[in-house]
Backbone of each chain as ProteinMPNN parsed JSONL, in Angstrom:
{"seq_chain_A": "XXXXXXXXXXXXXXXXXXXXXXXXXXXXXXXXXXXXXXXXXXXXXXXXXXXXXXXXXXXXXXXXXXXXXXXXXXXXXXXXXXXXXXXXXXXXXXXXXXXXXX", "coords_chain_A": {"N_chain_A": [[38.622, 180.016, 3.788], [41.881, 179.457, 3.228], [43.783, 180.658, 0.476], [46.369, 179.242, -1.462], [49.094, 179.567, -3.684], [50.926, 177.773, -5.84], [54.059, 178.912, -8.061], [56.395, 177.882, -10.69], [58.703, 176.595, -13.102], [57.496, 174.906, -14.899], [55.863, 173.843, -13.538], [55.758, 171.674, -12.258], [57.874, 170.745, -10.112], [56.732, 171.907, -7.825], [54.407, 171.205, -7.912], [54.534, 168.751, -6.394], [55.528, 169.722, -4.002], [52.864, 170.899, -3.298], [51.693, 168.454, -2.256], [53.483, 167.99, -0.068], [52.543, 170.253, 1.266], [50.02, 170.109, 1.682], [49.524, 167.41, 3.231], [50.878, 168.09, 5.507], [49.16, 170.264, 6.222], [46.495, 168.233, 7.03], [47.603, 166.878, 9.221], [47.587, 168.757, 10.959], [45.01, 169.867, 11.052], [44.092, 171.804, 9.683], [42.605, 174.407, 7.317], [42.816, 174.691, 3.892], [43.403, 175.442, 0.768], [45.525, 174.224, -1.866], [47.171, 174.41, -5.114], [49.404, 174.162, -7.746], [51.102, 176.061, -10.441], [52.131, 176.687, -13.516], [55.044, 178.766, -14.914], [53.496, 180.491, -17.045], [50.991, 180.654, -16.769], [50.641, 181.495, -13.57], [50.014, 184.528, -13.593], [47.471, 184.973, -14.09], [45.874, 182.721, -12.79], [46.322, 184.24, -9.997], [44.516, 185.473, -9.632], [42.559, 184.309, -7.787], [43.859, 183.331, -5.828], [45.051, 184.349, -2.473], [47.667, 184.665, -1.578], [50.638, 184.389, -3.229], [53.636, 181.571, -4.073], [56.833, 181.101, -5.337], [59.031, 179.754, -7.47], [62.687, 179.118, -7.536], [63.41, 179.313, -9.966], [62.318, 180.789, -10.718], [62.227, 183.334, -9.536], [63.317, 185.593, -10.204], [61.258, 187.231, -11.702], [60.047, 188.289, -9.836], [59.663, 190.979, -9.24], [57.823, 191.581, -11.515], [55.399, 189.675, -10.653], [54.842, 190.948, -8.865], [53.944, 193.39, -9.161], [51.25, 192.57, -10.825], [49.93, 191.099, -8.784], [49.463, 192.81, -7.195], [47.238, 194.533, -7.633], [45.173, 192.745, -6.874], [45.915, 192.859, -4.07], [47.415, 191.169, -2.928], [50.121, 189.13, -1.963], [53.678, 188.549, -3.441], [56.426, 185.899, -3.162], [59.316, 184.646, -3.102], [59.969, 180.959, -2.95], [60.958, 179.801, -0.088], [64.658, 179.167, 0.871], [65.369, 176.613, 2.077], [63.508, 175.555, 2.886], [62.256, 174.575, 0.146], [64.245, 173.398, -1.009], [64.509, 171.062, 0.421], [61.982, 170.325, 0.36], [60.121, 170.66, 1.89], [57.158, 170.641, 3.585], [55.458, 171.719, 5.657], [57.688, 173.762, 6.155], [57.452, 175.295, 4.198], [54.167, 175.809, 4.026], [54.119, 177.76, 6.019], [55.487, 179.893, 5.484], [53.655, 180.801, 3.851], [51.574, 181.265, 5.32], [52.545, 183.041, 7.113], [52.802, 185.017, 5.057], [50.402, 186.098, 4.128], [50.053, 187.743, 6.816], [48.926, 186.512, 9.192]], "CA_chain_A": [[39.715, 179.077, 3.54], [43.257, 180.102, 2.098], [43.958, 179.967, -0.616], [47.973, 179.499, -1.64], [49.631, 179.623, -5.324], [52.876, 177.964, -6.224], [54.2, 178.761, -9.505], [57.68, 177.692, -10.83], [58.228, 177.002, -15.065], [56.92, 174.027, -15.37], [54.6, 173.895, -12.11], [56.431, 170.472, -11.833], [58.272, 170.633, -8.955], [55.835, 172.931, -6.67], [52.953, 170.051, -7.271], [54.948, 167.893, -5.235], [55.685, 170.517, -2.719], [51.993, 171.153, -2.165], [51.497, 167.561, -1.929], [53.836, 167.563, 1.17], [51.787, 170.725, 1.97], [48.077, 169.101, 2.055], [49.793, 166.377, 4.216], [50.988, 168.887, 6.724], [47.429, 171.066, 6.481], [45.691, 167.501, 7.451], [48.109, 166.963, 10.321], [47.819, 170.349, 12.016], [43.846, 169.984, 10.892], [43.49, 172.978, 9.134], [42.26, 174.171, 5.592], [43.798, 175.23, 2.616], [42.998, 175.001, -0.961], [46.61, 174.675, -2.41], [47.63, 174.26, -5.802], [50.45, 174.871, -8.516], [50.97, 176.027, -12.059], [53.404, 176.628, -14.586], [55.25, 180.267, -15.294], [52.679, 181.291, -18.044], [49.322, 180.481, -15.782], [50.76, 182.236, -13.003], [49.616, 185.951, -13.681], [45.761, 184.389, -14.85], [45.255, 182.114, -11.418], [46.524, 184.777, -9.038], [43.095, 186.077, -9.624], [41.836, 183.4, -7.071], [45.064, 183.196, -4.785], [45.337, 185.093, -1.352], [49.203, 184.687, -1.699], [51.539, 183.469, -4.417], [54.726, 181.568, -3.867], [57.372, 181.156, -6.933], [60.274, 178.895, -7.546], [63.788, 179.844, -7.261], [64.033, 179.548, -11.158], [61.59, 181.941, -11.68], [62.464, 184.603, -8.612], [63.312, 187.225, -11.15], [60.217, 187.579, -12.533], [59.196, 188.529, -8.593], [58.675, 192.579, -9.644], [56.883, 191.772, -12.346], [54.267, 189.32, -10.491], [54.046, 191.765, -7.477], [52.753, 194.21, -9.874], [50.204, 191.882, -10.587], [49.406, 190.318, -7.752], [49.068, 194.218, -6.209], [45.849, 194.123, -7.52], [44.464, 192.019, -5.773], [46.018, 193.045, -2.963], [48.423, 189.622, -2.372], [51.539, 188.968, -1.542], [54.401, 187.456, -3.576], [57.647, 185.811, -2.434], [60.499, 183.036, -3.231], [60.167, 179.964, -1.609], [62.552, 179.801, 1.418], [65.49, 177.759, -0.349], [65.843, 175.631, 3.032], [61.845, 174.971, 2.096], [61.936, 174.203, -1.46], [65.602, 172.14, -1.51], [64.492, 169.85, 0.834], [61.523, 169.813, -0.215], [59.725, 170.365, 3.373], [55.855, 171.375, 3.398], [55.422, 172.233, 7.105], [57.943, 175.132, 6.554], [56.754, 176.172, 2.949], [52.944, 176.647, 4.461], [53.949, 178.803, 7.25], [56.001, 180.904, 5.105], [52.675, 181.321, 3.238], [50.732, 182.118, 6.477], [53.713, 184.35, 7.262], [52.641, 186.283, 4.321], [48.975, 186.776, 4.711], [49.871, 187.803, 7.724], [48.267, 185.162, 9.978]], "C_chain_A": [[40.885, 179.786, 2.836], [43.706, 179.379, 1.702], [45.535, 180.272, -1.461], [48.161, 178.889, -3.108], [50.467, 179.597, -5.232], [52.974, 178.131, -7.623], [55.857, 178.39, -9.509], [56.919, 177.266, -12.349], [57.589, 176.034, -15.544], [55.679, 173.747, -14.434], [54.803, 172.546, -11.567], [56.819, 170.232, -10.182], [57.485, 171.068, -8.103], [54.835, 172.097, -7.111], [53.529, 169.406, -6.14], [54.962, 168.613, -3.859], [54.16, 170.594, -2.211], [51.288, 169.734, -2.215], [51.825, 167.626, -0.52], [52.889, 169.171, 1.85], [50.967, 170.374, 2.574], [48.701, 168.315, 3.344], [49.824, 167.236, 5.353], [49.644, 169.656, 7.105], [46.978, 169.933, 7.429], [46.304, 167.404, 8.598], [47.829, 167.628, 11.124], [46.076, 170.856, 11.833], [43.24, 171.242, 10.427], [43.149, 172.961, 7.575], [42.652, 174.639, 4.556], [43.348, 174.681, 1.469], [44.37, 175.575, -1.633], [47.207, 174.268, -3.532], [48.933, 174.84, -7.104], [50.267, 174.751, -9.9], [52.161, 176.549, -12.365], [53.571, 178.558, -14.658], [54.201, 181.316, -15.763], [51.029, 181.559, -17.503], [49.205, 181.645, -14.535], [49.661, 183.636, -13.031], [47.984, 185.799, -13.692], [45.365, 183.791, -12.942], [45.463, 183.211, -9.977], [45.115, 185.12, -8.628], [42.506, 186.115, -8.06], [42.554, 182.982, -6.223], [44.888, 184.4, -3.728], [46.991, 185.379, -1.38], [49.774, 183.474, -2.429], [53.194, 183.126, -4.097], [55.98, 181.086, -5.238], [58.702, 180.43, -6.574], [61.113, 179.641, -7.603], [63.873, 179.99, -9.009], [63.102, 180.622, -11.819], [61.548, 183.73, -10.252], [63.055, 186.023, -9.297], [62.327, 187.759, -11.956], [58.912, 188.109, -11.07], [58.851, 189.83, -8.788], [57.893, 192.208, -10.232], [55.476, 190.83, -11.564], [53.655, 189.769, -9.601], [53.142, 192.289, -7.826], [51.587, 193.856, -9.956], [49.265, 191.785, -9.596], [48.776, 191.951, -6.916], [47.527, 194.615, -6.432], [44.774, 193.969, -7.035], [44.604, 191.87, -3.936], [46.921, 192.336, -2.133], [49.54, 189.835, -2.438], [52.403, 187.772, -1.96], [55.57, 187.278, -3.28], [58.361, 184.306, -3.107], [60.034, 182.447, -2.019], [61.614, 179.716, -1.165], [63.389, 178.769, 0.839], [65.727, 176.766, 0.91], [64.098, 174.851, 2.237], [61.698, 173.841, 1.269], [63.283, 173.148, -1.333], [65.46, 171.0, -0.358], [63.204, 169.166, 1.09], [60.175, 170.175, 1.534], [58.008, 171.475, 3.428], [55.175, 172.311, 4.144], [55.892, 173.801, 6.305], [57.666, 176.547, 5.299], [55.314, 176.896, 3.381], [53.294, 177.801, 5.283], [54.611, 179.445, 6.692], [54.39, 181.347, 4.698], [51.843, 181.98, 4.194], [51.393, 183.5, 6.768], [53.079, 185.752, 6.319], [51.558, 186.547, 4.432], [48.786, 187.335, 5.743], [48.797, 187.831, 8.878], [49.059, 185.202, 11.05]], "O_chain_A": [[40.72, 180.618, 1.944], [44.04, 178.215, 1.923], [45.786, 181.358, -1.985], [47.522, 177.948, -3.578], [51.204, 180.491, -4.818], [52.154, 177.619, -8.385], [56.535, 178.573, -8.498], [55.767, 177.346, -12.775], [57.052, 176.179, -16.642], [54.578, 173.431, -14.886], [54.182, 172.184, -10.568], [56.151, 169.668, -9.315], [57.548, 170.255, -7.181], [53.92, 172.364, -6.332], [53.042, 169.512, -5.014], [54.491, 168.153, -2.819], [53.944, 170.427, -1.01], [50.065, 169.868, -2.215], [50.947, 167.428, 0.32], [52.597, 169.084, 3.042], [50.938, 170.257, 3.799], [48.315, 168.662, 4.461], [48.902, 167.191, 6.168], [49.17, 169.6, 8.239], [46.952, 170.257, 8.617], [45.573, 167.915, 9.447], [47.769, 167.148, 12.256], [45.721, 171.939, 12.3], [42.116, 171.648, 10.72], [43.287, 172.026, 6.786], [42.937, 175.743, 5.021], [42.961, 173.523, 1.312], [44.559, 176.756, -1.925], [48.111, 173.507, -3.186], [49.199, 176.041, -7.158], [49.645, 173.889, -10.521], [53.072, 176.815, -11.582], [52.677, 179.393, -14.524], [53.97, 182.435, -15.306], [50.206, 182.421, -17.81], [48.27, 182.429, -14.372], [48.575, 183.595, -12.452], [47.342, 186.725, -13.197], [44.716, 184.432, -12.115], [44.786, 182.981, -8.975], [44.671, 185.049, -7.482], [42.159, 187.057, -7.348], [42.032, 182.071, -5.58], [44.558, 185.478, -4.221], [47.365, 186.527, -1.142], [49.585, 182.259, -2.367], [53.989, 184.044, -3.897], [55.38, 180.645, -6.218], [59.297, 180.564, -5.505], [60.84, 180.836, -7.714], [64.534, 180.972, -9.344], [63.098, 181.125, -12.943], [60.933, 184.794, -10.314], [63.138, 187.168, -8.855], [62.522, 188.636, -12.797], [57.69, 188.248, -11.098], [57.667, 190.061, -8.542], [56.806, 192.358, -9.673], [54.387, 191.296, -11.899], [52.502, 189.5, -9.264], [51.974, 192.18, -7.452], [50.714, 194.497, -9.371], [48.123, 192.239, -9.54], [47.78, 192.019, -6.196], [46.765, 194.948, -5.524], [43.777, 194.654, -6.805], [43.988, 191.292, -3.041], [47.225, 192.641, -0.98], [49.985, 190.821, -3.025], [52.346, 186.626, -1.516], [56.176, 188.322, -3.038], [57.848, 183.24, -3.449], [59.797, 182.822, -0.871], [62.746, 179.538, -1.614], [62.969, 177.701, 0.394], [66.525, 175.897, 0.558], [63.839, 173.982, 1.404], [61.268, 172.702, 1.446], [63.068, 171.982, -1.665], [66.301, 170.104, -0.287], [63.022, 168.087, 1.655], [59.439, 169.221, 1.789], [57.898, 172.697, 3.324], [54.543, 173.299, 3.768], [55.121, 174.691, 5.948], [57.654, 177.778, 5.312], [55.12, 178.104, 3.238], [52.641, 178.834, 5.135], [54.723, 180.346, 7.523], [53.939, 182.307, 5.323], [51.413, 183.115, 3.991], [50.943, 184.643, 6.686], [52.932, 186.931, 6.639], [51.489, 187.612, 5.046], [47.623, 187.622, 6.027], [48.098, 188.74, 9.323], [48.933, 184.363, 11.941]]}, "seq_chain_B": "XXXXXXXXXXXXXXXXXXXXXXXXXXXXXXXXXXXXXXXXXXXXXXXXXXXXXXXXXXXXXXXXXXXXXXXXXXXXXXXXXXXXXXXXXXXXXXXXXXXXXXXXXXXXXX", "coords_chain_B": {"N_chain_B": [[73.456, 176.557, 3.028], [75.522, 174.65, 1.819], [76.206, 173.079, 3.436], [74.418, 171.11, 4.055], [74.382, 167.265, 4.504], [74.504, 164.903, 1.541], [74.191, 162.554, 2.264], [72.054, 162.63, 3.795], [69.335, 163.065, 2.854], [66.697, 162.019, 0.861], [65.882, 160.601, -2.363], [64.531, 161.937, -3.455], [64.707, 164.664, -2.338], [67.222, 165.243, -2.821], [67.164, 165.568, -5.62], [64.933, 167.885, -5.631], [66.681, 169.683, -4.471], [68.937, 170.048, -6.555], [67.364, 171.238, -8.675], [66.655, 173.773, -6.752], [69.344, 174.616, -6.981], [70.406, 175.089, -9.491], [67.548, 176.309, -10.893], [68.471, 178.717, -9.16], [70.323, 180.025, -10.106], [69.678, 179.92, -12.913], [67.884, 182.171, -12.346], [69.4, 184.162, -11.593], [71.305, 184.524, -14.293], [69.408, 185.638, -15.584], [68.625, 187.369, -14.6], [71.518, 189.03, -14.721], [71.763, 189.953, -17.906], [70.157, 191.735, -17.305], [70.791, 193.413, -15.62], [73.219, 194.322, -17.21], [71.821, 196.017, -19.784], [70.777, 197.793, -18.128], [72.818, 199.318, -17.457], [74.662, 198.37, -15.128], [77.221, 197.063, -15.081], [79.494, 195.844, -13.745], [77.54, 195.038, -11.668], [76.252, 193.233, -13.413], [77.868, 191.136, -14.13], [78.964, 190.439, -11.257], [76.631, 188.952, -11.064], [76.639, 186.847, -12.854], [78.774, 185.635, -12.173], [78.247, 184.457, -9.534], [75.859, 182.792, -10.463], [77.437, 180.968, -11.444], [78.887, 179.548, -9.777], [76.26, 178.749, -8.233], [75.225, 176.686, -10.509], [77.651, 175.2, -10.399], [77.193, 174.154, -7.494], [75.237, 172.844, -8.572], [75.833, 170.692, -9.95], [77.346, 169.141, -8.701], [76.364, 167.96, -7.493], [74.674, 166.101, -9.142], [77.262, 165.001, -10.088], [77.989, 163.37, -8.341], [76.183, 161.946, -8.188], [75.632, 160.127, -10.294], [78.401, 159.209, -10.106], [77.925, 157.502, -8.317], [75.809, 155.861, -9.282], [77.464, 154.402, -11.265], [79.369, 153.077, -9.814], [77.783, 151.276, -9.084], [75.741, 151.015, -7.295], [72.287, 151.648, -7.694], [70.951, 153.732, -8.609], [67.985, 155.414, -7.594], [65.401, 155.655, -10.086], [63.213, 158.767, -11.542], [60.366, 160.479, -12.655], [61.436, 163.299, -11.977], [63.905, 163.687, -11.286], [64.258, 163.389, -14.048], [63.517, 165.757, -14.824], [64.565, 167.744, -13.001], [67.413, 167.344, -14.311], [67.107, 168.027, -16.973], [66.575, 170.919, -15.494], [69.248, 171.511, -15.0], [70.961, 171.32, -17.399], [69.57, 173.089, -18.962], [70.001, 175.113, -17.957], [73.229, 175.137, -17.81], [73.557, 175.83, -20.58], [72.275, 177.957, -21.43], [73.695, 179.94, -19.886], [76.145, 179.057, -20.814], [75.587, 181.226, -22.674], [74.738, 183.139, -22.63], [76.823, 184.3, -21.66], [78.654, 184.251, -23.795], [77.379, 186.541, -25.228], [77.152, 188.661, -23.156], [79.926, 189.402, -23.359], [80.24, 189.978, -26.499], [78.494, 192.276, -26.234], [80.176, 193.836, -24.594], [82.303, 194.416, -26.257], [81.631, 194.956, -28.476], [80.916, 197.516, -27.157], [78.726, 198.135, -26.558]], "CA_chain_B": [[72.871, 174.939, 2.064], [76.058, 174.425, 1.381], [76.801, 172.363, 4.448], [74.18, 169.606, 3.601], [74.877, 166.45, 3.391], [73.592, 164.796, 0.897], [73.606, 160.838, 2.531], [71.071, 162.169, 4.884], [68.486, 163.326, 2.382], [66.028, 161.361, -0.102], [66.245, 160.559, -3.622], [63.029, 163.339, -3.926], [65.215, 165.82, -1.42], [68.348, 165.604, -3.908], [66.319, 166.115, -6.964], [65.243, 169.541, -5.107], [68.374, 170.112, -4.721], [69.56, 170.116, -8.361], [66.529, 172.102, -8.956], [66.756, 174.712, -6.465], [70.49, 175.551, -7.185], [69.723, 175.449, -11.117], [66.79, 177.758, -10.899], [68.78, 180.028, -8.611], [71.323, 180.082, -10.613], [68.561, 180.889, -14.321], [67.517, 183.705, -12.332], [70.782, 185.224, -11.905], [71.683, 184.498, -15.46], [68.178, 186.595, -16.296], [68.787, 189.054, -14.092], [72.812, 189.653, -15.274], [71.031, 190.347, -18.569], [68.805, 192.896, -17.332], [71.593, 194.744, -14.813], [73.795, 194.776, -18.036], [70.579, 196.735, -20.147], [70.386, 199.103, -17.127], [74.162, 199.947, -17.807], [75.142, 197.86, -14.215], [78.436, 196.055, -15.976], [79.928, 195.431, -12.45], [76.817, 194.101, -11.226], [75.933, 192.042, -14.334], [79.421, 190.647, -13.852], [78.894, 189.53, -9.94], [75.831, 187.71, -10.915], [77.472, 185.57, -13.506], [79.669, 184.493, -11.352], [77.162, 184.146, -8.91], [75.245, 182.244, -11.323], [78.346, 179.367, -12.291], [78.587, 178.878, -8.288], [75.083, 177.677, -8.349], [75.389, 175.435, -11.196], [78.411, 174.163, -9.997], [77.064, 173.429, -6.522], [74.204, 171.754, -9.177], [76.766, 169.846, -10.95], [78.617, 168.596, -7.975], [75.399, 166.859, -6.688], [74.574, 165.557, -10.317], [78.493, 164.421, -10.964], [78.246, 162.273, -7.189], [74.915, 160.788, -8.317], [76.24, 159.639, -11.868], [79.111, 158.297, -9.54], [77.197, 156.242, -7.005], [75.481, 154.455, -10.48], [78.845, 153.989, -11.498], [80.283, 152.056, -9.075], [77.246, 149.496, -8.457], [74.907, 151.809, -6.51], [71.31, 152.012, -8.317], [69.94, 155.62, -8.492], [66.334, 155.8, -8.321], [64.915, 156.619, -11.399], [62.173, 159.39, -11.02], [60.504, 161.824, -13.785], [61.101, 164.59, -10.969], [65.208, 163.891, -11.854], [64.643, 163.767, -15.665], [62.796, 167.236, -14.812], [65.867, 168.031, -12.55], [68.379, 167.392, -14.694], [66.71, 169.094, -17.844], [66.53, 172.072, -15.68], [70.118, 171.877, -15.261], [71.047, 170.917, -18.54], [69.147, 174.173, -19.793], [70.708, 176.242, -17.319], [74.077, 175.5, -18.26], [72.962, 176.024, -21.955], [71.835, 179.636, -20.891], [74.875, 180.413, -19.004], [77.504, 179.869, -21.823], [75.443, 181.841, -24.259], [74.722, 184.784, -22.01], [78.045, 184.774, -21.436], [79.125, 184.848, -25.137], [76.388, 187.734, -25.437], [77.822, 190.138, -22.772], [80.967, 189.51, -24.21], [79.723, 190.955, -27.678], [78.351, 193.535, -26.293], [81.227, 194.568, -24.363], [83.249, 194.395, -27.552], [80.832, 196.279, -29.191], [80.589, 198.79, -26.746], [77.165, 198.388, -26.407]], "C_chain_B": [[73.835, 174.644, 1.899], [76.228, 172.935, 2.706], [75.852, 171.211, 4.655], [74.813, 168.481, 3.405], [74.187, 165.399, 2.667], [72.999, 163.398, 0.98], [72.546, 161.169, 3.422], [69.814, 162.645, 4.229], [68.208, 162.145, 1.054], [66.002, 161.261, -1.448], [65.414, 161.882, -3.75], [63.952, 164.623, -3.279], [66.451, 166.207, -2.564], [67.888, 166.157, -5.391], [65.511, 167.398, -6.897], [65.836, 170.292, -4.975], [68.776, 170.651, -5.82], [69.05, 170.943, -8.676], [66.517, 173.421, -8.391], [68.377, 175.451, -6.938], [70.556, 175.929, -9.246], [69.0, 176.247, -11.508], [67.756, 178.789, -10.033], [69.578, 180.636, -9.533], [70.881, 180.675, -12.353], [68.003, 182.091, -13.981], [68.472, 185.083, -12.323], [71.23, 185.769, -13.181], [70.967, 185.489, -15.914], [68.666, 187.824, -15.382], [70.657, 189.778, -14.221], [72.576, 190.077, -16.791], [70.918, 191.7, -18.47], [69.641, 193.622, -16.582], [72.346, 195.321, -16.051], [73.097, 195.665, -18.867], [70.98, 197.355, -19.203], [71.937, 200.096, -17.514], [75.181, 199.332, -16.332], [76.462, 197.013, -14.92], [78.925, 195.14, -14.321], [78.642, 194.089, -11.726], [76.247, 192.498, -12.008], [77.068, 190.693, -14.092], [79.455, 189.519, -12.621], [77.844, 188.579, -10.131], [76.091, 186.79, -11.655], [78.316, 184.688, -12.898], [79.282, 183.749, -10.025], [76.497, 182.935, -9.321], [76.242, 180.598, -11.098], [78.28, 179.268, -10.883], [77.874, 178.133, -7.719], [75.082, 176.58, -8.896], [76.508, 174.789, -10.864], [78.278, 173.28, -8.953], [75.609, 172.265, -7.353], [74.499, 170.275, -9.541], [77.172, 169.169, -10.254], [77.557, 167.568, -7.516], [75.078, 165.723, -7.476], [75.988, 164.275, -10.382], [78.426, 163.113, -9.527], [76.798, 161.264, -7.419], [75.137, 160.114, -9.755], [77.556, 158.835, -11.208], [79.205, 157.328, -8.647], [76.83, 155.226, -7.99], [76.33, 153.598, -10.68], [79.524, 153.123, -11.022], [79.007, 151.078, -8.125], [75.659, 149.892, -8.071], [73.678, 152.2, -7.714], [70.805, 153.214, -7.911], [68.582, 155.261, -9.07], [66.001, 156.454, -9.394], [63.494, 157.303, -10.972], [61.915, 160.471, -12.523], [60.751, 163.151, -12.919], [62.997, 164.57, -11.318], [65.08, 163.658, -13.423], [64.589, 165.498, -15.453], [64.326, 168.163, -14.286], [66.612, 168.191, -13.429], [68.158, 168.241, -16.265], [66.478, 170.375, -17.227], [68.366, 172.75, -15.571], [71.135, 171.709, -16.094], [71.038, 172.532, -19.549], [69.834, 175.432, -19.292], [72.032, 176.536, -17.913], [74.381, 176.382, -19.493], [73.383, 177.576, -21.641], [72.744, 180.328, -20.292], [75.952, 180.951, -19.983], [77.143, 180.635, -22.717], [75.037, 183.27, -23.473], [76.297, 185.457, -21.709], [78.8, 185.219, -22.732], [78.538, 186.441, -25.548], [76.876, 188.379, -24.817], [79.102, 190.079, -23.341], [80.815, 190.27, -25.235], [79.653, 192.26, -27.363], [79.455, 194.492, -25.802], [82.376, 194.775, -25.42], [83.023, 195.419, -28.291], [80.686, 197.115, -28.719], [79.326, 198.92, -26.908], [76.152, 198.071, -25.361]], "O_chain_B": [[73.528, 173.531, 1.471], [76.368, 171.785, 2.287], [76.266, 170.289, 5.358], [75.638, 168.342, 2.503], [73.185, 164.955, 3.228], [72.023, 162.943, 0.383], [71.972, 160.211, 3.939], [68.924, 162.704, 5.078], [69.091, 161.557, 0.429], [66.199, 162.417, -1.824], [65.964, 162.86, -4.257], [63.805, 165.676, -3.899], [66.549, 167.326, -3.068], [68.369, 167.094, -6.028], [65.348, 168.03, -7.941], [65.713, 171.484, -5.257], [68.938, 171.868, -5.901], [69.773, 171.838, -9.113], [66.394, 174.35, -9.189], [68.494, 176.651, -7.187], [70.74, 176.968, -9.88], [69.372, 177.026, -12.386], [67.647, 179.931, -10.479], [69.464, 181.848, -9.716], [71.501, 181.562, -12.94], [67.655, 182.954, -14.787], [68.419, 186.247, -12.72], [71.501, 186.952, -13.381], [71.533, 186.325, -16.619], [68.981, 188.979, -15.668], [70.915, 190.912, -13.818], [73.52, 190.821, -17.055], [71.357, 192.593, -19.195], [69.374, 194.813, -16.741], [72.314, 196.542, -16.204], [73.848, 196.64, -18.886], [72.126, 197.661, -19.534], [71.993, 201.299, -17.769], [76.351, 199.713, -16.307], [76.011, 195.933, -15.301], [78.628, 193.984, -14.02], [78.759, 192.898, -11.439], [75.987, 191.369, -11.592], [76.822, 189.499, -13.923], [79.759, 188.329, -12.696], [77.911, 187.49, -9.563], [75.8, 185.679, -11.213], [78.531, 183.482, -13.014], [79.819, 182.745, -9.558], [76.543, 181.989, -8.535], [75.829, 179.5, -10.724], [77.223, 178.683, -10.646], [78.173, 177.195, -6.979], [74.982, 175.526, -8.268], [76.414, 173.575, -11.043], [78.753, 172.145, -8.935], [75.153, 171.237, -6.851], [73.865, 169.221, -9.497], [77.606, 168.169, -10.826], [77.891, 166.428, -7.194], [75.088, 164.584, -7.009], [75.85, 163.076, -10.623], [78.831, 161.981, -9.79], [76.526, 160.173, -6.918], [74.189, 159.366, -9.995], [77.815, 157.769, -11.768], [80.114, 156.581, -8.283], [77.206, 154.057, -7.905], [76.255, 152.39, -10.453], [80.266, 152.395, -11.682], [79.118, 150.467, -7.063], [74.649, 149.283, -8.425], [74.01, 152.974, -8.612], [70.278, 153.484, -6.832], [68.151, 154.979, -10.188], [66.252, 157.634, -9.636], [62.7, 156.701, -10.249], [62.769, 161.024, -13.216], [60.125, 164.133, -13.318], [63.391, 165.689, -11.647], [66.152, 163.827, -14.005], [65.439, 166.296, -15.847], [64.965, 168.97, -14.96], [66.741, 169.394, -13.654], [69.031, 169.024, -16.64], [66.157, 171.24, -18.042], [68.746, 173.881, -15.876], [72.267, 171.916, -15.657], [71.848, 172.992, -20.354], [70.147, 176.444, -19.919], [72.287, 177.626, -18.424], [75.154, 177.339, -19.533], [74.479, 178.135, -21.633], [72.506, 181.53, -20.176], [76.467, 182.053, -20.172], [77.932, 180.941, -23.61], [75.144, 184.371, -24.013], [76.716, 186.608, -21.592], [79.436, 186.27, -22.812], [79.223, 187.313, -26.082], [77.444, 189.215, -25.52], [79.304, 191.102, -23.995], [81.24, 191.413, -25.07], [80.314, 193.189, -27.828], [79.705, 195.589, -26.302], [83.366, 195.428, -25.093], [83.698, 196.375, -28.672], [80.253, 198.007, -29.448], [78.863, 199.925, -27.449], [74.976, 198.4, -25.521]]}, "name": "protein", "num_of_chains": 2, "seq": "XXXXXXXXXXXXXXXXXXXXXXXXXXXXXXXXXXXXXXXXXXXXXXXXXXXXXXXXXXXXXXXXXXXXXXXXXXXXXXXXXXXXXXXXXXXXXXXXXXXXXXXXXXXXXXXXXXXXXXXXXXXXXXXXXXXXXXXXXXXXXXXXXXXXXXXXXXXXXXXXXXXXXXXXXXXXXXXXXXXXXXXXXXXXXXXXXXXXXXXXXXXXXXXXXXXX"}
């Protein structure tokens, strides 16, 4: 199953997003285990992430969580600002597939 | 994004909105910071102004939803626009005081 990580500073906004994720997963009948956390969690949950995606207010802190995330081997990235500003789940997952390359 | 408009999106879609150009716009701020540290002045420079572009396209969405209330029009209340608007609230914050700060330093020569 993949497994996708949003972070942004509060982990606020990116719950909702993988709300409209899940919805789209069930649609398109596939599986995903996708949840979000806050700035400071980030670096700790990657652990257990295949690929991490990060809010626009925290996209400068993208060297520092590559490092991280290199690790483990994952792949992190800004969410696509068409994505994230309108909020759209469909095209947020398939960025994420995008990056596991899937 | 600029060419949105904003009657054809959702109270939840606008409150993304606010948010995405607000965060874009705190990362710039952080990262005009960190070019200025490197010794980038020029570059620190373009992302500030970079930066107020964002928050203004933040502001402009904010100042038309404070003017729809205004004239009759109920704005959904949501904690996802308190969240919104405290992130661009904080942004601004962060903007004029980074800006006072390279100032200094350029004063100071430092």
């Amino acid at each position: 199953m993949k497994r996708i990580l949003l972070a942004c500073s509060a982990g606020m906004s990116t719950s909702l997003l993988v709300t409209k994720m899940e919805q789209h997963v069930a649609t398109i009948n596939a599986e995903a285990k996708i949840w979000a956390v806050g700035q400071d969690q980030a670096k700790k949950e990657m652990a257990n992430a295949d690929v991490v995606l990060i809010g626009p207010q925290m996209s400068f802190l993208k060297g520092e969580l590559q490092k991280e995330a290199n690790k483990y081997g994952i792949k992190v990235d800004v969410i696509d600002m068409m994505a994230y500003g309108l909020a759209d789940g469909k095209k947020a997952y398939e960025q994420a597939i995008k990056l596991m390359g899937e | 994004m600029e060419n949105i408009d904003l009657e054809t999106l959702t109270a939840e879609q606008i409150n993304f909105m606010l948010i995405l150009h607000s965060g874009n716009a705190r990362s710039k701020i952080i990262q005009a910071l960190r070019a200025y540290r490197e010794g980038n002045v020029e570059e620190s420079d373009n992302l500030l102004v970079q930066a107020e572009e964002d928050l203004k396209a933040s502001h402009e969405i904010h100042f038309k939803m404070v003017q729809k209330e205004a004239s009759g029009e109920k704005v959904e209340f949501a904690l996802l626009l308190m969240h919104a608007e405290d992130h661009l609230m904080s942004t601004l914050t962060m903007k004029e005081l980074v800006r006072e700060l390279l100032d200094i330093f350029k004063q100071k020569n430092l």
